[in-house]
N, CA, C and O atoms as a GROMACS GRO file, in nm:
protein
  456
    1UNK      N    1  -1.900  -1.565  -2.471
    1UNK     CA    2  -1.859  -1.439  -2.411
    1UNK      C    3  -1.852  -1.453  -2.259
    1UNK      O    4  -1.750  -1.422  -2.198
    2UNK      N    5  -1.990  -1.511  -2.181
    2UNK     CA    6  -1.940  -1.538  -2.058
    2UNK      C    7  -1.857  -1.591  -1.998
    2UNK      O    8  -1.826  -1.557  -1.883
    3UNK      N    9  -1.788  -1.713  -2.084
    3UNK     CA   10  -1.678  -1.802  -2.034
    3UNK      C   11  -1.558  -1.763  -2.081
    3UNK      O   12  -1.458  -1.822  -2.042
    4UNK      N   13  -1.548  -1.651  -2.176
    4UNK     CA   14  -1.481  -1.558  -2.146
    4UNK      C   15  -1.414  -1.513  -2.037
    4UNK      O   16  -1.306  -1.540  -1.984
    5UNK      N   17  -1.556  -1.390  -2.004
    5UNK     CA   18  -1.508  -1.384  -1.873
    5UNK      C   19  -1.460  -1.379  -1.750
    5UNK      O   20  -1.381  -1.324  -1.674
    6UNK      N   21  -1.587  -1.505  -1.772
    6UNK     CA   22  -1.523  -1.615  -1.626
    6UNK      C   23  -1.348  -1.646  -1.648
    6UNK      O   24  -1.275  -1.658  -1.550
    7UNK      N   25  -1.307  -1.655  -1.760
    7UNK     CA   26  -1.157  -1.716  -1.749
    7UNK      C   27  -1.117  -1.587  -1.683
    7UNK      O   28  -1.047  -1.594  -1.582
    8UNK      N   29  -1.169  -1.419  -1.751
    8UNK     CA   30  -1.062  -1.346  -1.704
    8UNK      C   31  -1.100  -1.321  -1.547
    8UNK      O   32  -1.014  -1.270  -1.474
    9UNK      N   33  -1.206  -1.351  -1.504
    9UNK     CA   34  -1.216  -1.335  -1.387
    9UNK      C   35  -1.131  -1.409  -1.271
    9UNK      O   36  -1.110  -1.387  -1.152
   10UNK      N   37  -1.091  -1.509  -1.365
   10UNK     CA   38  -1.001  -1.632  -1.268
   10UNK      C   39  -0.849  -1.601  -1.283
   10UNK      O   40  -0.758  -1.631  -1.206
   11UNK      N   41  -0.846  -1.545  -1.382
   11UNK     CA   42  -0.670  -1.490  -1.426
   11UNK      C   43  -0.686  -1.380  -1.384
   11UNK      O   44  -0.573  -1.336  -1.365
   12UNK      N   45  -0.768  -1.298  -1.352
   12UNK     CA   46  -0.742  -1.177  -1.206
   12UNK      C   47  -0.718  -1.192  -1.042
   12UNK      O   48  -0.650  -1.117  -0.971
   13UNK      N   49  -0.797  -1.317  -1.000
   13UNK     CA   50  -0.787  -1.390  -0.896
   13UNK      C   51  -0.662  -1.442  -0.874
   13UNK      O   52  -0.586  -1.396  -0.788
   14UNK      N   53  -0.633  -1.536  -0.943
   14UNK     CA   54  -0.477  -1.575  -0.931
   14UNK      C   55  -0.362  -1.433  -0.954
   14UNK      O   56  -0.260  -1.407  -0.890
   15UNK      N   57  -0.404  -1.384  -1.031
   15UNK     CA   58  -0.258  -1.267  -1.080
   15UNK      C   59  -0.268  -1.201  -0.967
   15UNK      O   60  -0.165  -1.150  -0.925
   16UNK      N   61  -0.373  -1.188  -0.903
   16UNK     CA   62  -0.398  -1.091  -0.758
   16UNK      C   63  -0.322  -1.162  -0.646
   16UNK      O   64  -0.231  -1.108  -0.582
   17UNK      N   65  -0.360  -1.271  -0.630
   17UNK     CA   66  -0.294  -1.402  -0.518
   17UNK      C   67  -0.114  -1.397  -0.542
   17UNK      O   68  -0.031  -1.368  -0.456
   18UNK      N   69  -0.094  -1.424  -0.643
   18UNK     CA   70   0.024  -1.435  -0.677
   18UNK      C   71   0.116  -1.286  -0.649
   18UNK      O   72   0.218  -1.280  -0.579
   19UNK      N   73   0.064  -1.193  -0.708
   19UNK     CA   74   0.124  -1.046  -0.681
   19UNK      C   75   0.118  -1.025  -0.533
   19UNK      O   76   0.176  -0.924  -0.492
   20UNK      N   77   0.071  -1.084  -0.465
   20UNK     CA   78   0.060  -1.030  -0.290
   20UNK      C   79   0.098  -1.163  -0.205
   20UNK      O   80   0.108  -1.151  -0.083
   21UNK      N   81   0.124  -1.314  -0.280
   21UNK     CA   82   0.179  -1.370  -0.156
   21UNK      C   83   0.265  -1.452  -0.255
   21UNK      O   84   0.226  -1.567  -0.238
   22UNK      N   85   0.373  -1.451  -0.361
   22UNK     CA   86   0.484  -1.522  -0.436
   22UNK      C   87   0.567  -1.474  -0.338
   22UNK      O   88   0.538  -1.367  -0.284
   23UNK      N   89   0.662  -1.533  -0.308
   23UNK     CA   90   0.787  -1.509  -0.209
   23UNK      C   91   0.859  -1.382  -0.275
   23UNK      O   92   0.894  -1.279  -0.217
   24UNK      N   93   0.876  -1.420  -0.436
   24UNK     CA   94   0.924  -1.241  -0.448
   24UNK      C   95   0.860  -1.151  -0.476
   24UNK      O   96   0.911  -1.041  -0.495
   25UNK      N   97   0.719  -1.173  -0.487
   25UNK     CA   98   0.677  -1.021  -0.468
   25UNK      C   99   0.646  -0.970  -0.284
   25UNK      O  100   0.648  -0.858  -0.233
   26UNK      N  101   0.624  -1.070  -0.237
   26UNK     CA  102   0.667  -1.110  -0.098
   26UNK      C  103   0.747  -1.025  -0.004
   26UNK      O  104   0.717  -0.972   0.102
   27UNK      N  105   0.906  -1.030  -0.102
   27UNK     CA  106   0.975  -0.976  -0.095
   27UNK      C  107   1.020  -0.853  -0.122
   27UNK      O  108   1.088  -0.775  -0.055
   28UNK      N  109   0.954  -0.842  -0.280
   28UNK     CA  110   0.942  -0.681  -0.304
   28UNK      C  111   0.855  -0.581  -0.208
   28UNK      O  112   0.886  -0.466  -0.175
   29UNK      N  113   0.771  -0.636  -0.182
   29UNK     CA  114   0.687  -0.565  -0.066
   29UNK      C  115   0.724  -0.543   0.047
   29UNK      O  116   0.668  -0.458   0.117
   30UNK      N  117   0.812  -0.603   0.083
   30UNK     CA  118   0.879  -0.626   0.208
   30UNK      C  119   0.969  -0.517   0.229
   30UNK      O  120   0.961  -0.448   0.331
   31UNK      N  121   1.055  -0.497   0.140
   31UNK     CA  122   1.154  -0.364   0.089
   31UNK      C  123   1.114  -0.261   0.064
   31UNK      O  124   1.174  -0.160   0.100
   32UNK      N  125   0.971  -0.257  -0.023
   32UNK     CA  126   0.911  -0.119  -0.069
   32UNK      C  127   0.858  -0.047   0.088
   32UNK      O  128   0.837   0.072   0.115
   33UNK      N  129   0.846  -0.176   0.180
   33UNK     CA  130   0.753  -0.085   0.321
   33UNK      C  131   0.852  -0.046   0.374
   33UNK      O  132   0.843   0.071   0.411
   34UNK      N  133   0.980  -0.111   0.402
   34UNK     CA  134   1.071  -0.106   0.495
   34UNK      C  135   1.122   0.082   0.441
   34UNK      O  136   1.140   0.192   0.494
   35UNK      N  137   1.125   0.018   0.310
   35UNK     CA  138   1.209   0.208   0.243
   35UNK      C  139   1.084   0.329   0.261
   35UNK      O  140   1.116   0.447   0.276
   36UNK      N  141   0.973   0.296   0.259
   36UNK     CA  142   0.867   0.439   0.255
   36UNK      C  143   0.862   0.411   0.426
   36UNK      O  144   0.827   0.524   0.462
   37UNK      N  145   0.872   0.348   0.525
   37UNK     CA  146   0.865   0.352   0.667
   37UNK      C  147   0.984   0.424   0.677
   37UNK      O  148   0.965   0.524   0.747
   38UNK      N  149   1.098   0.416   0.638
   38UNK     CA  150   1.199   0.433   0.690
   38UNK      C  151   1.203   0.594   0.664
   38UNK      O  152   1.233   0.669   0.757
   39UNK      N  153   1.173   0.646   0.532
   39UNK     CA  154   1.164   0.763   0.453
   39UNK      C  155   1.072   0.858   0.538
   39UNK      O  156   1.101   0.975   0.565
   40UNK      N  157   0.937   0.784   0.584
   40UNK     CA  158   0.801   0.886   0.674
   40UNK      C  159   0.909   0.907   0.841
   40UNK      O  160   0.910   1.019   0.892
   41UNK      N  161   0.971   0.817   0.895
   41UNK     CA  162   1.006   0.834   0.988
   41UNK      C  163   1.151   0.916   0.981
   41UNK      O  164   1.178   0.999   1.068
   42UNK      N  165   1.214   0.896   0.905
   42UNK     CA  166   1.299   1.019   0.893
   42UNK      C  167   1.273   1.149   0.921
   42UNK      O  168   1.358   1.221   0.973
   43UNK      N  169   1.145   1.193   0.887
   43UNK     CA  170   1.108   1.340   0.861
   43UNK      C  171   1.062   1.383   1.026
   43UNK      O  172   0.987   1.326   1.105
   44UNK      N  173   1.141   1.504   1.036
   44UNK     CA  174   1.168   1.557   1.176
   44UNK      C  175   1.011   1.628   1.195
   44UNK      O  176   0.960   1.713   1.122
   45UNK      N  177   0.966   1.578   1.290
   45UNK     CA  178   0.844   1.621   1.397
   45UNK      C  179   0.891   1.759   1.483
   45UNK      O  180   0.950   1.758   1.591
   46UNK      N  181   0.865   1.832   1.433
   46UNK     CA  182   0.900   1.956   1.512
   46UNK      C  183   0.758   2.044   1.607
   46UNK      O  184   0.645   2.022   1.565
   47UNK      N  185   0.768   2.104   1.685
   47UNK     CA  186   0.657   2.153   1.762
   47UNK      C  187   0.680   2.288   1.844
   47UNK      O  188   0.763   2.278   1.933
   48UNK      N  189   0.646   2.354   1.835
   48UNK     CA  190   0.607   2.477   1.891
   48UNK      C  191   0.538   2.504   2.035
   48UNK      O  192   0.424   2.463   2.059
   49UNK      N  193   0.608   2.567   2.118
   49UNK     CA  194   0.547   2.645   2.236
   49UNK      C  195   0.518   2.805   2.263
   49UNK      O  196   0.601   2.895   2.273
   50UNK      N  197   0.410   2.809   2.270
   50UNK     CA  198   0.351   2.961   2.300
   50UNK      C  199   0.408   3.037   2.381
   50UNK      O  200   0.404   3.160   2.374
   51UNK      N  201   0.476   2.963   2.482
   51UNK     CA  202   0.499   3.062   2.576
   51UNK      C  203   0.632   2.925   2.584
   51UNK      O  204   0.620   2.814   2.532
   52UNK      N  205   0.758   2.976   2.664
   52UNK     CA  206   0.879   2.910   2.686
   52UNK      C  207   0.814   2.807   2.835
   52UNK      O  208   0.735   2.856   2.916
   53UNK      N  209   0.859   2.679   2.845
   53UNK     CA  210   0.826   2.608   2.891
   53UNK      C  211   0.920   2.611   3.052
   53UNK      O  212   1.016   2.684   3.074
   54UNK      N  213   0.876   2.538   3.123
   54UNK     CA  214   0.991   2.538   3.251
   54UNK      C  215   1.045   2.394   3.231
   54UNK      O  216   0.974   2.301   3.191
   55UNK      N  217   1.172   2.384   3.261
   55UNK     CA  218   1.249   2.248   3.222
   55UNK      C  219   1.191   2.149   3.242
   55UNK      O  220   1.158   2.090   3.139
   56UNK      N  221   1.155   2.093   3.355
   56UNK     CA  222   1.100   2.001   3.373
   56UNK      C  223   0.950   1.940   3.281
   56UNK      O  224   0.906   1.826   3.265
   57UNK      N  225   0.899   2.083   3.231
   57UNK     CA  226   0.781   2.056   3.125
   57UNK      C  227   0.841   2.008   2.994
   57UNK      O  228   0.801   1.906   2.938
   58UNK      N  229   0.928   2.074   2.953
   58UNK     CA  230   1.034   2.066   2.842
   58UNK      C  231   1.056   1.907   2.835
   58UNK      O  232   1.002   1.843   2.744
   59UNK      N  233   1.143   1.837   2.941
   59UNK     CA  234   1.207   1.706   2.978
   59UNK      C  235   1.110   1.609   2.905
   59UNK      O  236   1.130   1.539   2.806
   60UNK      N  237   0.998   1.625   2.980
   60UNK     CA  238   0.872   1.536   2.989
   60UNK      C  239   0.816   1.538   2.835
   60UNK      O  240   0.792   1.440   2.764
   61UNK      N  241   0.801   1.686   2.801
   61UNK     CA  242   0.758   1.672   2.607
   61UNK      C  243   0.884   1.627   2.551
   61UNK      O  244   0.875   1.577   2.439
   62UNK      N  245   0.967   1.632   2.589
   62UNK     CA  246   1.094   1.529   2.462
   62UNK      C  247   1.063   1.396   2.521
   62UNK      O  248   1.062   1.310   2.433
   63UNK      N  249   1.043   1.359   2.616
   63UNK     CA  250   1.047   1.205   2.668
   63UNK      C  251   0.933   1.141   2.563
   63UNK      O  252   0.930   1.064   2.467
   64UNK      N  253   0.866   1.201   2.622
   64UNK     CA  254   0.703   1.116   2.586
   64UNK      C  255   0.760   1.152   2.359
   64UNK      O  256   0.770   1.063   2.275
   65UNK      N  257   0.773   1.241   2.346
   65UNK     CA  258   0.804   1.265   2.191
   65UNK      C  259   0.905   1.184   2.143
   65UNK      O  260   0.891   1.157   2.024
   66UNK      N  261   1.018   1.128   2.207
   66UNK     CA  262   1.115   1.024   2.157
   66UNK      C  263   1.039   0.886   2.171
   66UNK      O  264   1.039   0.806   2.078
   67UNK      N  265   0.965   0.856   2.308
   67UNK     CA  266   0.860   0.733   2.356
   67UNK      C  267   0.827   0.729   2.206
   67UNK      O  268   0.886   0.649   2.134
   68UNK      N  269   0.713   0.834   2.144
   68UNK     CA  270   0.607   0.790   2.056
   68UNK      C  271   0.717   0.790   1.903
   68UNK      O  272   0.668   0.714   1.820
   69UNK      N  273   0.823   0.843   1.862
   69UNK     CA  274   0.875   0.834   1.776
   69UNK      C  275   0.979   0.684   1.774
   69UNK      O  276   1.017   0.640   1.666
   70UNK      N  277   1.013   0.626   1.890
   70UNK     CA  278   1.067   0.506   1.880
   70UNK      C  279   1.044   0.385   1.891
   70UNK      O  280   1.112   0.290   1.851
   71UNK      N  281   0.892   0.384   1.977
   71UNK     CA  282   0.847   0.281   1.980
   71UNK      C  283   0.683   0.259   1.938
   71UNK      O  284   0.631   0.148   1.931
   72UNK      N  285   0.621   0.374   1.915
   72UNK     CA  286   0.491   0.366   1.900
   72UNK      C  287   0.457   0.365   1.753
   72UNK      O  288   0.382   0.279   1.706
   73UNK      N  289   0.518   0.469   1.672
   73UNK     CA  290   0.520   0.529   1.575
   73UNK      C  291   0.550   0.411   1.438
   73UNK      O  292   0.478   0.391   1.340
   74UNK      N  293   0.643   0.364   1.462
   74UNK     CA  294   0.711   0.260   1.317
   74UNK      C  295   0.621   0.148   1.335
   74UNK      O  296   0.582   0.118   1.222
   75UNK      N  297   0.561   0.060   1.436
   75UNK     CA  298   0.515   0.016   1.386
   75UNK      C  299   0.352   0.056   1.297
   75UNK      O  300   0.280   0.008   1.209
   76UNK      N  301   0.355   0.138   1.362
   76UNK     CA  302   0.190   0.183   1.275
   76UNK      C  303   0.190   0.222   1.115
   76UNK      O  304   0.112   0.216   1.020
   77UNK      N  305   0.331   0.268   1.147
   77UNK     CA  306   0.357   0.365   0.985
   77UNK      C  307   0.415   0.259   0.876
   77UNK      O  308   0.434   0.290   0.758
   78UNK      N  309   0.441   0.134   0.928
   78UNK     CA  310   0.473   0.005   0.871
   78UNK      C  311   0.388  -0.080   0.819
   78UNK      O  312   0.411  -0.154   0.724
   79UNK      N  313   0.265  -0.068   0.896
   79UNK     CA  314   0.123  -0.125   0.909
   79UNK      C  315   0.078  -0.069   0.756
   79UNK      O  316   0.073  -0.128   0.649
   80UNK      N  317   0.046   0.078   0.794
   80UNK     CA  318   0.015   0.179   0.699
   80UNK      C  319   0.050   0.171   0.518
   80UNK      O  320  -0.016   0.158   0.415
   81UNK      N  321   0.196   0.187   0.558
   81UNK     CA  322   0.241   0.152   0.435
   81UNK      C  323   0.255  -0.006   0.359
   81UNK      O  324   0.293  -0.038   0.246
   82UNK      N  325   0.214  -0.074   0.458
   82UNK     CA  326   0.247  -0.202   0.384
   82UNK      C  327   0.079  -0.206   0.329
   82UNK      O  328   0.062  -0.261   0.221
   83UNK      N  329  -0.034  -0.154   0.392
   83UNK     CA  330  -0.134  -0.183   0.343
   83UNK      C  331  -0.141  -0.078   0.221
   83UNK      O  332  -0.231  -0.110   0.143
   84UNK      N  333  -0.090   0.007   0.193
   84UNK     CA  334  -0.069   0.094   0.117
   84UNK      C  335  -0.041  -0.002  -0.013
   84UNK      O  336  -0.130  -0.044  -0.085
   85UNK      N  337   0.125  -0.035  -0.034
   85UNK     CA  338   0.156  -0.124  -0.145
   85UNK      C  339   0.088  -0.228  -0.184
   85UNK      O  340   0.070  -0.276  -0.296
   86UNK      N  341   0.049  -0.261  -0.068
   86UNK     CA  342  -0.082  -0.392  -0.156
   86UNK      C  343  -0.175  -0.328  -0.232
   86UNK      O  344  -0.215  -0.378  -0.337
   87UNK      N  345  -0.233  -0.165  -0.171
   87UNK     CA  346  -0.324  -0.182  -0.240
   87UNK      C  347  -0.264  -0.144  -0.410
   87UNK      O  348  -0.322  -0.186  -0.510
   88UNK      N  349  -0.171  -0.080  -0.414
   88UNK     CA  350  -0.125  -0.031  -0.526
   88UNK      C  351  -0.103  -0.182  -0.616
   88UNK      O  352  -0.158  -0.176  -0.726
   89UNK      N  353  -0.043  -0.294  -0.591
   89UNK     CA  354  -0.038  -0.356  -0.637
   89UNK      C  355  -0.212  -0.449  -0.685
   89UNK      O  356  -0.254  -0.511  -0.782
   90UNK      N  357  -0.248  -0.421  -0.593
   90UNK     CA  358  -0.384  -0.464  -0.621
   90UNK      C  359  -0.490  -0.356  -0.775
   90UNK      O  360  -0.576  -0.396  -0.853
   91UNK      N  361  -0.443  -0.252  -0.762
   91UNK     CA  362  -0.498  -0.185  -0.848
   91UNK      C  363  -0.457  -0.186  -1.014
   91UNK      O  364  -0.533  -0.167  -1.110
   92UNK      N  365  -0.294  -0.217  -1.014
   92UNK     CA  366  -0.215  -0.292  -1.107
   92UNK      C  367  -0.269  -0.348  -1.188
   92UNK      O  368  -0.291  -0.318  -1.305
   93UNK      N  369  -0.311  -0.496  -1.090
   93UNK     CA  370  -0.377  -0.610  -1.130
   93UNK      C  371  -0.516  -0.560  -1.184
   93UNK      O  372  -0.522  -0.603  -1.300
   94UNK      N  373  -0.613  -0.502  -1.160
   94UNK     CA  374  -0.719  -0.478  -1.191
   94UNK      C  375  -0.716  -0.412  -1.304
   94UNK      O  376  -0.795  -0.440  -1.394
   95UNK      N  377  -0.625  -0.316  -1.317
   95UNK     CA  378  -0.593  -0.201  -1.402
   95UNK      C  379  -0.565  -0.291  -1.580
   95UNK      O  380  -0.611  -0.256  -1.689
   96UNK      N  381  -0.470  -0.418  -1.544
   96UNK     CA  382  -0.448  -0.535  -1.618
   96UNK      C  383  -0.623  -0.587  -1.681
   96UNK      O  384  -0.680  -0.563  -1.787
   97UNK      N  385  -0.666  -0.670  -1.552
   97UNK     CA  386  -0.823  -0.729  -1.613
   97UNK      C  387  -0.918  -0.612  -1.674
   97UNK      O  388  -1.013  -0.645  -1.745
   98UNK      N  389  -0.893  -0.481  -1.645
   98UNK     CA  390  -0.993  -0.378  -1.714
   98UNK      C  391  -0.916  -0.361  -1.869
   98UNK      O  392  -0.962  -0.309  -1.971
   99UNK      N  393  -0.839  -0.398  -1.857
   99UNK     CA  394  -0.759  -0.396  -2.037
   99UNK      C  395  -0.782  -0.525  -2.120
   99UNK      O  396  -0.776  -0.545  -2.241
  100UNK      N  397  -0.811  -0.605  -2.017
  100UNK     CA  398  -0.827  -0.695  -2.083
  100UNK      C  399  -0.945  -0.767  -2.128
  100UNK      O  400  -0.951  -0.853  -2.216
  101UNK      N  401  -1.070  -0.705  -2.033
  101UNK     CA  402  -1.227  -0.686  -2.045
  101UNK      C  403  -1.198  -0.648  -2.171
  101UNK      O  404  -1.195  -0.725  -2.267
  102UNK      N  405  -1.167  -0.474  -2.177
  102UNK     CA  406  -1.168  -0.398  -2.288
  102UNK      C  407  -1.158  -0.463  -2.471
  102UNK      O  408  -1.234  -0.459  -2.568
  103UNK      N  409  -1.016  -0.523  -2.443
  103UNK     CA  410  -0.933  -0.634  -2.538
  103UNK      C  411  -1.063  -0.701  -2.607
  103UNK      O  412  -1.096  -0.688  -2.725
  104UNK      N  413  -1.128  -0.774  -2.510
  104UNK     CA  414  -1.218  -0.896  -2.562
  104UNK      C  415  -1.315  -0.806  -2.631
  104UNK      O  416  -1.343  -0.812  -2.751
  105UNK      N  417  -1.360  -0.728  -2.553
  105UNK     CA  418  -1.533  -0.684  -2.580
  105UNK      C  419  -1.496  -0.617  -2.746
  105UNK      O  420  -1.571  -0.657  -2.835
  106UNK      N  421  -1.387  -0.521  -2.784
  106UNK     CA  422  -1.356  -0.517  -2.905
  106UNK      C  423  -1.331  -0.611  -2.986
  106UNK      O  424  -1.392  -0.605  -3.094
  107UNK      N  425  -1.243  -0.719  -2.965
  107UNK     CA  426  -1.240  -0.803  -3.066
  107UNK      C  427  -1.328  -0.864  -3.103
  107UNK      O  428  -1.306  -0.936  -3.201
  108UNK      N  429  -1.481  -0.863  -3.037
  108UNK     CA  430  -1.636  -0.951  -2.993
  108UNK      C  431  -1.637  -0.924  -3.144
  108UNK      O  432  -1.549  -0.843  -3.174
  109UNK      N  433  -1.730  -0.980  -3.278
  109UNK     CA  434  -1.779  -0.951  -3.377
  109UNK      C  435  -1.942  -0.868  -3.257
  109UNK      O  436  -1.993  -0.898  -3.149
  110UNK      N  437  -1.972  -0.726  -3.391
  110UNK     CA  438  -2.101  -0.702  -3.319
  110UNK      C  439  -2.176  -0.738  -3.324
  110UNK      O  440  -2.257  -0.682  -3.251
  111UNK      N  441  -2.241  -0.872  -3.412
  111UNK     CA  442  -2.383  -0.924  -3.366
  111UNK      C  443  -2.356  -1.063  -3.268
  111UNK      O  444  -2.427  -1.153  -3.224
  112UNK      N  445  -2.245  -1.033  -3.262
  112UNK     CA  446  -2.236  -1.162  -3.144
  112UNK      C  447  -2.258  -1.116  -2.973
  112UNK      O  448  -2.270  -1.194  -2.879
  113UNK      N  449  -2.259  -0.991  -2.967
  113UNK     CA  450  -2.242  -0.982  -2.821
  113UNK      C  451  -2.404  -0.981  -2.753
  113UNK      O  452  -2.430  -0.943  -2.639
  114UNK      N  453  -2.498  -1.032  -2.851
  114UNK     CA  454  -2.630  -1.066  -2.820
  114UNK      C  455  -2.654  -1.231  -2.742
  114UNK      O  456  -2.768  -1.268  -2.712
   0.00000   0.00000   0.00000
């Protein structure tokens, strides 16, 4: 039963390795961030003033608001989401070895799992 296991513990390790650095899942990941980055940054940042601003205050909040939406912003939300899909893919994999724990421990005869 332990060497069991241990095998599935090692065919989670690899299926994990493999799902997060094979060139095409590599690649699938690569696409899945690019499309949910691209999708979060689409969505219009809008903001509100209490009282009407004088132009020059105005100027300065679109400046600095285009600044952080073009250059600050994607990469973080890239960051974000790419750590995102790993983890989803990581949970996959686990989601796999907990079925497959499951698998064994039923097929175990019951006076064997002593």
């Amino acid at each position: 039963m332990q060497r069991k296991f241990q095998d599935l513990l090692h065919k989670y390790k690899l299926d994990l390795f493999h799902a997060q650095h094979d060139k095409k899942s590599v690649d699938e990941i690569s696409s899945e961030v690019l499309h949910f980055t691209e999708e979060a940054l689409a969505q219009k940042l809008s903001f509100h003033f209490h009282r009407l601003p004088d132009a020059s205050r105005a100027e300065i909040v679109n400046m600095i608001n285009n600044y952080v939406r073009e250059a600050i912003l994607p990469p973080v939300v890239e960051r974000i989401t790419k750590r995102q899909v790993l983890l989803e893919k990581r949970v996959l994999v686990m989601e796999s070895l907990l079925t497959q724990i499951l698998d064994t421990l039923g097929n175990e005869p019951a006076g064997a799992a002593r």
